[in-house]
Backbone as CSV, one residue per row, in Angstrom:
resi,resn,N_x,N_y,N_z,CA_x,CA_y,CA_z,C_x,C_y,C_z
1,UNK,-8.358,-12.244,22.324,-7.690,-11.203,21.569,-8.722,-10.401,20.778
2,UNK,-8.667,-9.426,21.045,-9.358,-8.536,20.482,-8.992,-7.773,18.882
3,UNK,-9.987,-8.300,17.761,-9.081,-8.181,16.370,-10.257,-6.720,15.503
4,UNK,-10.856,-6.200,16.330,-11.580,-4.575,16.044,-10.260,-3.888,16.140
5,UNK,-10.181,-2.885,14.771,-9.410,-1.929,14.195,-10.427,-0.766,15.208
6,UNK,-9.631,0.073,16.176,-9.549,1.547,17.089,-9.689,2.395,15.555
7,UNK,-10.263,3.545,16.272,-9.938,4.972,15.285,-8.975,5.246,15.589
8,UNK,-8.000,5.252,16.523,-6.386,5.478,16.632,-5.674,4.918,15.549
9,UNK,-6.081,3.048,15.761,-5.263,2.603,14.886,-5.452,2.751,13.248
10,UNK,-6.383,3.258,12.811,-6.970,3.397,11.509,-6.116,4.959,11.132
11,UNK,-5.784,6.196,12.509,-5.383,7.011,12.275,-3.972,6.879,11.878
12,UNK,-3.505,6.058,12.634,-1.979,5.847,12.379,-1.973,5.165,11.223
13,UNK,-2.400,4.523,10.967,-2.326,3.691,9.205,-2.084,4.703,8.420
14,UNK,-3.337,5.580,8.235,-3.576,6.382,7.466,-2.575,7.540,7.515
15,UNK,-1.531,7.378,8.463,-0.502,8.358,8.828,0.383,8.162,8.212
16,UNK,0.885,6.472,8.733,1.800,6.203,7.778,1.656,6.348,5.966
17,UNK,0.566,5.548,5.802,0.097,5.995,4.200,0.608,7.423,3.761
18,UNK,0.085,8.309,4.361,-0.276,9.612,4.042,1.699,9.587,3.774
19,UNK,2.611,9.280,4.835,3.908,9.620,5.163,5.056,9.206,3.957
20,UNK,4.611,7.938,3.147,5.321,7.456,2.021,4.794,8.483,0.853
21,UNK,5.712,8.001,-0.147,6.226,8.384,-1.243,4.602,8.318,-2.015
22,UNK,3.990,9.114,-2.710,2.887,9.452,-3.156,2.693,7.840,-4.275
23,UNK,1.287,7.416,-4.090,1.035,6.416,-5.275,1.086,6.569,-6.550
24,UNK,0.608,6.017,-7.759,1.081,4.446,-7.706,2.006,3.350,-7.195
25,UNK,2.230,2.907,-6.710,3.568,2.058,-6.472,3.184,0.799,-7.415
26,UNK,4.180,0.777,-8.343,3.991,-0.584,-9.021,5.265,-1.786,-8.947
27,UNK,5.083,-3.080,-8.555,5.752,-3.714,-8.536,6.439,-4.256,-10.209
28,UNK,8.040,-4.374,-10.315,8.701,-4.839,-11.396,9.703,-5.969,-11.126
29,UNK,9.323,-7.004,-11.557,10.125,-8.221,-11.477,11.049,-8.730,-12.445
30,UNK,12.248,-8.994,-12.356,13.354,-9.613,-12.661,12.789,-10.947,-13.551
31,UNK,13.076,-10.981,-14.630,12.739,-12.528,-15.329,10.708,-12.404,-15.168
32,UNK,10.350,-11.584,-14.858,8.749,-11.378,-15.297,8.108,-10.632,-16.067
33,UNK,8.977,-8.757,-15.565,8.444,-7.673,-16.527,10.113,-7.681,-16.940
34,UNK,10.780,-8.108,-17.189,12.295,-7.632,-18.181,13.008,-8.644,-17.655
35,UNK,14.895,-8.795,-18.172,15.277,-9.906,-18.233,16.611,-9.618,-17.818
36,UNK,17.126,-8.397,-17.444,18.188,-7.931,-17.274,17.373,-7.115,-15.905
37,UNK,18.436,-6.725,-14.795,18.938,-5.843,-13.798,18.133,-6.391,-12.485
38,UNK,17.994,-5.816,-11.494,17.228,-6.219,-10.725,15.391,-6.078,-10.021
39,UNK,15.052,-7.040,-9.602,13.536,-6.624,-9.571,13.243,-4.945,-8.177
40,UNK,12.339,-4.572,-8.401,12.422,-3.293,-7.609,10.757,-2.597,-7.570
41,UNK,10.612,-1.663,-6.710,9.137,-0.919,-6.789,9.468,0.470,-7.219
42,UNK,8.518,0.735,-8.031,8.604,1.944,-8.695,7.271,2.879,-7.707
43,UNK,7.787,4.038,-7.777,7.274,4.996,-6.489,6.679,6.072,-7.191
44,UNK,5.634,6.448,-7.488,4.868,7.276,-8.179,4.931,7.066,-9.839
45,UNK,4.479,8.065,-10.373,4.737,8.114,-11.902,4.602,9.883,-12.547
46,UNK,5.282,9.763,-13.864,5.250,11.218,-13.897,6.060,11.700,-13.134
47,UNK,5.575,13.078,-13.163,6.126,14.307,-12.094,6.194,13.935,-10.761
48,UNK,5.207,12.783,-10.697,5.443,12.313,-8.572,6.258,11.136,-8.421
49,UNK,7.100,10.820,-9.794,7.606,9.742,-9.501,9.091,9.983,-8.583
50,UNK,9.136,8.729,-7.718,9.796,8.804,-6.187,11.192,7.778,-7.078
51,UNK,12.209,7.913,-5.951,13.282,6.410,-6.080,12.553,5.329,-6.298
52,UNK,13.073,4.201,-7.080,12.865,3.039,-6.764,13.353,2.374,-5.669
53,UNK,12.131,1.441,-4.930,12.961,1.055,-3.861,12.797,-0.372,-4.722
54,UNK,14.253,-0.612,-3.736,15.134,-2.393,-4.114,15.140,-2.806,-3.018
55,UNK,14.439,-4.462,-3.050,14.480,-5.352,-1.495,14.835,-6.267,-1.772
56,UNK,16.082,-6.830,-0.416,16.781,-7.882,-1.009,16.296,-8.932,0.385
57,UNK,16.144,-9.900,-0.444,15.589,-11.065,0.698,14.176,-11.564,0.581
58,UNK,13.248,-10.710,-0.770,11.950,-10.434,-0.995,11.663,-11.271,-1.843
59,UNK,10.347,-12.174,-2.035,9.868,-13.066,-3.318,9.394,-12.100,-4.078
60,UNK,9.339,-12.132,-5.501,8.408,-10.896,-6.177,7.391,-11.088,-5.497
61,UNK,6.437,-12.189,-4.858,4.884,-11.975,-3.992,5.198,-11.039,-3.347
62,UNK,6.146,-11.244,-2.712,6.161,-10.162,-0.982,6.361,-8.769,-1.925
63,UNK,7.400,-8.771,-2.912,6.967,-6.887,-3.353,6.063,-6.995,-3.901
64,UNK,5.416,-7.981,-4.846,3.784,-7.573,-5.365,2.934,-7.050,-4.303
65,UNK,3.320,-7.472,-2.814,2.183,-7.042,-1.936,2.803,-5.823,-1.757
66,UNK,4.034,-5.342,-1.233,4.056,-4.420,-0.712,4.090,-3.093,-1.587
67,UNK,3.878,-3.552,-2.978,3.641,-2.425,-3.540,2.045,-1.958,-3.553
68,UNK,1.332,-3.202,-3.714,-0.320,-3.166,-3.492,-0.487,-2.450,-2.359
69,UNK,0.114,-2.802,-1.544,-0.184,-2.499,-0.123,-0.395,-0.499,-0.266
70,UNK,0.504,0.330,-1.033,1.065,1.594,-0.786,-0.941,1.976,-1.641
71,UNK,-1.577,1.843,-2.390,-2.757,1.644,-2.878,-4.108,1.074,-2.373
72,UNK,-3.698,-0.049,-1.462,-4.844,-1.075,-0.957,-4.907,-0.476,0.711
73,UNK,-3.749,0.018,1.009,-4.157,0.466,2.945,-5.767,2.068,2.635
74,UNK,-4.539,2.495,1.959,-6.053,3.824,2.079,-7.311,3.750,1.630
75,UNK,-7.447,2.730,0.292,-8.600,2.744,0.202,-9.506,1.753,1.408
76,UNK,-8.721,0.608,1.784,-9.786,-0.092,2.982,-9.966,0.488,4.329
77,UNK,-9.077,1.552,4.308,-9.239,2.699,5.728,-10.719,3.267,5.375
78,UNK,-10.647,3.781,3.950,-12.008,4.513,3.410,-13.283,3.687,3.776
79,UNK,-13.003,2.480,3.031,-14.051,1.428,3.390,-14.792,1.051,4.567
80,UNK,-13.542,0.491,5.784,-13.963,0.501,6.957,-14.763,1.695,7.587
81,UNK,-14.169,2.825,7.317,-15.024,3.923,8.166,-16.489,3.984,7.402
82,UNK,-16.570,4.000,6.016,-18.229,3.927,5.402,-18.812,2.901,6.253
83,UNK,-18.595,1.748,6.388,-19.111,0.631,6.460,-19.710,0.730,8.086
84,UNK,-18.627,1.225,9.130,-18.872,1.659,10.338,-20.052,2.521,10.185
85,UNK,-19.891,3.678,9.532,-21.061,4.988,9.731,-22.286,4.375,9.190
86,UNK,-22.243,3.162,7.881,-23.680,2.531,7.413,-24.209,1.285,9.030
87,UNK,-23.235,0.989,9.818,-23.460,0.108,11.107,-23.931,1.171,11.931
88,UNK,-23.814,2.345,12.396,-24.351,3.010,13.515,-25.622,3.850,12.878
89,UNK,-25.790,4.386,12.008,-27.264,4.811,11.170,-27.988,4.232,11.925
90,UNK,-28.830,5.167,12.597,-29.790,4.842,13.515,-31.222,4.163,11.973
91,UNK,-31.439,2.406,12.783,-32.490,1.756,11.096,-33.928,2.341,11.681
């Protein structure tokens, strides 16, 4: 099995990224950050702030990630491609 990330697939990441609700996304948990209503991800802030999305079936881990995730995909897209262009630099 072949586990090298394509420039296709790095494009489509970065597609989807690009396609959601603008960052920050911060995760809010039920009985962690407050004590009343339900836990949920908050979708921008300010003027870019989006709906909250609510997931039911989710540990707060799984939305802690998937809010990280809306923050952590683009910047390691960034990463990988530096890291590639510092690997082909003719030494």
């Amino acid at each position: 099995m072949n586990t090298s990330l394509s420039e296709l697939e790095l494009q489509e990441m970065e597609a989807r990224a690009a396609a959601a609700h603008p960052g920050p996304w911060k995760s809010w948990g039920e009985g962690r950050d407050f004590l009343s209503g339900s836990s949920f991800i908050q979708t921008g802030e300010g003027s870019d702030r989006g709906d909250d999305i609510e997931i039911t079936g989710a540990t707060v881990a799984d939305q802690d990630f998937m809010a990280a995730a809306r923050q952590d995909i683009p910047r390691l897209i960034v990463e990988v491609r530096r890291l590639r262009r510092l690997l082909n630099r003719p030494g």
